[in-house]
C-alpha positions in Angstrom: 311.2 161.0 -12.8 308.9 158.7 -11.3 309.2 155.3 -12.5 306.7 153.6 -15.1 304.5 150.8 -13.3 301.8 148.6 -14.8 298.7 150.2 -12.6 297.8 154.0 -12.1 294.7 155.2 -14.5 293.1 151.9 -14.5 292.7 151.7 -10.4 289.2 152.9 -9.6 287.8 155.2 -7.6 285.7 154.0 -3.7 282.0 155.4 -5.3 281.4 153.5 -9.2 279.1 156.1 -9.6 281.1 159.3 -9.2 283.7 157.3 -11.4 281.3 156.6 -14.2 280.5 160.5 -14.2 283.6 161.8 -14.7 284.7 159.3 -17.4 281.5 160.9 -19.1 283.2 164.5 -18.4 286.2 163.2 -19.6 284.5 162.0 -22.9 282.8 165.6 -23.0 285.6 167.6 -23.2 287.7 165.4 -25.6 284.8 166.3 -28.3 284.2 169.6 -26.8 284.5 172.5 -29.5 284.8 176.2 -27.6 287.4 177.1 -24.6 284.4 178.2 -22.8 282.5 174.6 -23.2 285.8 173.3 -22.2 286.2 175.6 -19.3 282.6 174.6 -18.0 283.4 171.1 -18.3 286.5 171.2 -15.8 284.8 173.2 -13.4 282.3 170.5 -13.2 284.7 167.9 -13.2 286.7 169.8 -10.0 283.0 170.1 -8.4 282.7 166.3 -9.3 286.0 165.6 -7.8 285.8 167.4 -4.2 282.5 165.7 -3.7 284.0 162.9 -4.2 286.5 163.8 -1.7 284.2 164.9 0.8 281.9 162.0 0.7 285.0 159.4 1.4 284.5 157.0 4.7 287.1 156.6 7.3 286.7 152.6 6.0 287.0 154.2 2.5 290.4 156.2 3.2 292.0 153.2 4.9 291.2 151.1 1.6 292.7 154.3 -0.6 295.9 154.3 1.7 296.2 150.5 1.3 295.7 150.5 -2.3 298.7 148.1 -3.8 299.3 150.3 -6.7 299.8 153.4 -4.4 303.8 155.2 -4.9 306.1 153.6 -2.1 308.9 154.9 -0.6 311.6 153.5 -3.4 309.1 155.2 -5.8 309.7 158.3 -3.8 313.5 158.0 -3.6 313.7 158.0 -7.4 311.9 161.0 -8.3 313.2 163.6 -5.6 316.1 162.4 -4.4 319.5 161.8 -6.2 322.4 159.6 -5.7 320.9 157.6 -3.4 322.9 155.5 -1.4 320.9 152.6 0.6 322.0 151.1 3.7 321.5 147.3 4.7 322.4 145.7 8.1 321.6 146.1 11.7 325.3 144.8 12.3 324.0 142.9 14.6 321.2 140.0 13.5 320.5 140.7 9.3 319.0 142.9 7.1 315.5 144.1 7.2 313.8 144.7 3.5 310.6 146.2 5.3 312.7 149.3 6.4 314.5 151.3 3.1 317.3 153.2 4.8 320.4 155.3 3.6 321.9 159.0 2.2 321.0 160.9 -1.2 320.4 164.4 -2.2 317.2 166.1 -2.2 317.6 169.9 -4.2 321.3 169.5 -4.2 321.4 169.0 -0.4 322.6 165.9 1.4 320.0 164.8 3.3 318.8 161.1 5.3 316.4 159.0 4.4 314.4 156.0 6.3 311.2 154.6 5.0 308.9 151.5 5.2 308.8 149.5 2.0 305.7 147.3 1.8 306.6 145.7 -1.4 304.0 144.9 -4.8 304.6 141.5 -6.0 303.5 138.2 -3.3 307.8 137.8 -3.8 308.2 141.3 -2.4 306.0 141.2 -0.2 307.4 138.7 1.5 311.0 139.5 1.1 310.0 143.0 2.8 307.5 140.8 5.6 304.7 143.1 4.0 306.1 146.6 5.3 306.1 145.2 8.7 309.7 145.8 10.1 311.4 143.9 12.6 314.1 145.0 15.2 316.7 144.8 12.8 314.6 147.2 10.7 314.5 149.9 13.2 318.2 149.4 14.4 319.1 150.0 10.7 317.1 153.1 10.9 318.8 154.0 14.0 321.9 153.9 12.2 321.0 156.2 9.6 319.4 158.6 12.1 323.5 158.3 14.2 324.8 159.6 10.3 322.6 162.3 10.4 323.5 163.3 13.8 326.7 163.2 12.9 327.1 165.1 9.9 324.2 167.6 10.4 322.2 166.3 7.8 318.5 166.7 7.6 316.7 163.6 7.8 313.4 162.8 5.9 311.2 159.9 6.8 308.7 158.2 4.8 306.0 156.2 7.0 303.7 153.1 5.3 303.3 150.2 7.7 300.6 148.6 9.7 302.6 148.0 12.6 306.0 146.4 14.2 306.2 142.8 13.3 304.4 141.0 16.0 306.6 137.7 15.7 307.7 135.9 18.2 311.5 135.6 16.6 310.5 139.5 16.9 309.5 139.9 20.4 312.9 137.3 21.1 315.2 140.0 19.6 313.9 143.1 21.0 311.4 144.6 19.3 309.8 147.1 22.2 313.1 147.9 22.9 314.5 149.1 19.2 311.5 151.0 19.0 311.7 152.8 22.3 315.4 153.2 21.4 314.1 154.9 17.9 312.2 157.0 19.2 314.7 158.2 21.8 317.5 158.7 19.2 314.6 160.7 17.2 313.4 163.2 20.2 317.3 164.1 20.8 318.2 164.8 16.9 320.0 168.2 16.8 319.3 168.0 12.6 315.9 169.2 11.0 313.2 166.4 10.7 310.3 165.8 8.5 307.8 162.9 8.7 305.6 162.5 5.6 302.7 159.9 6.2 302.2 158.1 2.4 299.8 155.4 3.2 299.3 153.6 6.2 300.7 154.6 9.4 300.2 152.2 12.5 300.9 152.2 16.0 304.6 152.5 17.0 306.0 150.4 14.2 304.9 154.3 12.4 306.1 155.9 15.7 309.5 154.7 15.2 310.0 157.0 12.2 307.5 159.5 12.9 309.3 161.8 15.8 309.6 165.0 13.8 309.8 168.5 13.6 307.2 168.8 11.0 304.6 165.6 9.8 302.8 165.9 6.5 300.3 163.8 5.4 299.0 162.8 2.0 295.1 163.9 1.4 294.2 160.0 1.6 296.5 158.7 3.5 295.8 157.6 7.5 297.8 157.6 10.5 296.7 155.9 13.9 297.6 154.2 16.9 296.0 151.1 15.7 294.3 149.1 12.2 290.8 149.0 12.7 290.7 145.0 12.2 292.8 145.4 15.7 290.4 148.3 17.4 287.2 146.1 16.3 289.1 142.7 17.2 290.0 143.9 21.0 286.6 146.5 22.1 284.3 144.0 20.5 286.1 140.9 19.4 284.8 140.6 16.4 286.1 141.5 12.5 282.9 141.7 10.5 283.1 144.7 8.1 280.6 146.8 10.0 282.5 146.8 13.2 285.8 147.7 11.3 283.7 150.8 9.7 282.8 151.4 13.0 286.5 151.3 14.4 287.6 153.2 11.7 285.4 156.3 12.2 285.9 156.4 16.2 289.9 156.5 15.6 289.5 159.7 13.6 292.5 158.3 11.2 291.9 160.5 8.7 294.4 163.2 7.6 291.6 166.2 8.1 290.8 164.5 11.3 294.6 164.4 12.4 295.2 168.0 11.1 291.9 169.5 13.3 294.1 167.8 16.3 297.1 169.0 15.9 299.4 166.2 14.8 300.2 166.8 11.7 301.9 169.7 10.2 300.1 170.0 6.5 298.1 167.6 4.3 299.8 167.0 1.1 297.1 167.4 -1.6 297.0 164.2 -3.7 296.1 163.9 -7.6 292.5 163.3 -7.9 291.6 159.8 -7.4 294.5 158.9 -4.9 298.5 159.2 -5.8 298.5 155.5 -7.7 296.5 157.9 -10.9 299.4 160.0 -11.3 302.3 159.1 -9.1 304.6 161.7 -10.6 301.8 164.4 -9.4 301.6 163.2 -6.1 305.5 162.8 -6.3 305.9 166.9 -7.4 303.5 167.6 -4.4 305.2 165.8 -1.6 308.8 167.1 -2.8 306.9 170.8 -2.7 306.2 170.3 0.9 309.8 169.0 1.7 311.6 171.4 0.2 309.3 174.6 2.0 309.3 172.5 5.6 312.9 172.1 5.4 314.0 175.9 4.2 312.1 177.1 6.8 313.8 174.8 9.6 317.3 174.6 8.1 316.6 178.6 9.9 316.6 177.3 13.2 319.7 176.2 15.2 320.5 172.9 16.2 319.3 173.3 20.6 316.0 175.0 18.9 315.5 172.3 16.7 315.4 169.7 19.1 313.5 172.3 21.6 311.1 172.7 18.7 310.2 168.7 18.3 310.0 168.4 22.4 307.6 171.0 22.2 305.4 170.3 19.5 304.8 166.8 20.6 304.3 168.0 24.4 301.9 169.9 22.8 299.7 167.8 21.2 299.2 165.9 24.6 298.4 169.5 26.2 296.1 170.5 23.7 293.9 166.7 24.0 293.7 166.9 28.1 292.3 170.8 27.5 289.6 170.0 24.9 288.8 166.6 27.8 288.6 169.2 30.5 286.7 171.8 28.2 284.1 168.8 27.3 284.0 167.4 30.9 283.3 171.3 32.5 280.8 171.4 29.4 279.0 168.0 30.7 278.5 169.5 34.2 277.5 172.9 33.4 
């Protein structure tokens, strides 16, 4: 079960407007007397609801994958996963809050599990540096991912971070080269891998947890190589609100945007509203795409699996410089 928090329903939706409709639905149907009024009334409300979708910003997404009250990766743990076991320590520096890392059971299966943890209260936050891990984070994660080399067990990955801690204490211990390590260790896993984007993914500090056989994304979730306060800052060196729109639409951040390109696997639908309204909804929908990715994976043998992961992400660059070359012969012509 997911567990109780003190936000969810109240959180409101990007447009007022479209919120203040469907309360009104909502008060329609409680005094509704037919089946049929009723039925009429939900239709509208789902009409109500995928406009709603569909008129959503790339600013307005980043906001909805940002949202405080949105389910974590601990919330995660504890409703699909059982006997969870976490894992602290680099065994090297300290221990890293803004990286959750350790072994459970997911359907009876032992499985991995690594995950950013952003944290809700200013405490948290700041015991977990805001989701932004350090090197000690990622060589923690680099354990787990040796464990599931080792024993062959799938490992699941849950990414929410703006970035890699850019500290200099950071930079001093090795950050570039934990997450180059990460990402090595991850391309050369002989285990099934799946990547599940839950809020904000950014530039390698996502990376780092994001090799994988098979990404999924939630509906309002984003992934990119870069915040758009950091695109905006650096092309036009400014942070106003309008240039961070701007940056946000031109990075194409969005889940439909990242599907159309190829990078991820399948968008995880979310409940109406964004996961925070009903966190065990979202919850039931992510585990759904789990447990299908990894049945039809746990198929494949353990050279194909890692053939599989070199190949999907060779692809993706493949299939960028052919829609460049189509676009280019197109500009010519």
């Amino acid at each position: 079960m997911m567990p109780e928090h003190d936000f969810g329903a109240h959180m409101e939706f990007p447009q007022p407007d479209i919120e203040a409709q469907l309360e009104a639905l909502d008060d329609r149907m409680t005094h509704a007397r037919s089946a049929r009024e009723k039925s009429a009334l939900r239709a509208e409300r789902r009409r109500l609801e995928r406009k709603w979708a569909a008129s959503l910003s790339a600013i307005e997404r980043v906001r909805m994958a940002r949202n405080p009250a949105r389910p974590q990766t601990l919330d995660y743990i504890a409703a699909l996963f059982k006997g969870f076991i976490e894992i602290h320590g680099d065994r090297r520096f300290a221990d890293d809050g803004a990286i959750v890392a350790g072994l459970g059971y997911f359907n009876r299966r032992p499985v991995a599990i690594v995950g950013h943890q952003r944290g809700r209260s200013t405490r948290e936050r700041l015991e977990r540096n805001f989701g932004k891990p350090r090197p000690e984070g990622y060589r923690k994660a680099a354990r787990v991912y040796e464990l599931a080399e080792r024993f062959a067990l799938p490992l699941v990955t849950f990414v929410d971070t703006q970035g890699a801690d850019p500290g200099v204490g950071a930079e001093e211990r090795g950050q570039a080269e934990a997450i180059a390590r990460n990402l090595e260790l991850m391309g050369r896993l002989t285990v099934p891998v799946i990547s599940c984007v839950i809020g904000e993914g950014g530039s390698g500090g996502a990376l780092a947890l994001g090799v994988a056989n098979i990404i999924v994304m939630q509906e309002y979730a984003s992934y990119s190589v870069i915040t758009p306060e950091g695109c905006a800052a650096i092309l036009w060196r400014a942070d106003g609100p309008e240039k961070v729109a701007v940056a946000a639409a031109a990075l194409k951040l969005s889940a439909p945007d990242l599907m159309a390109a190829g990078i991820i696997d399948q968008i995880v639908a979310e409940p109406p509203g964004g996961a925070h309204r009903d966190p065990a909804a979202a919850a039931k929908n992510l585990g759904a795409a789990i447990k299908t990715h990894l049945a039809r994976l746990s198929k494949l043998g353990p050279a194909e699996l890692r053939w599989h992961r070199e190949r999907k992400f060779a692809a993706i660059g493949a299939a960028f410089i052919e829609r460049r070359s189509i676009a280019s012969r197109a500009d010519i012509e």
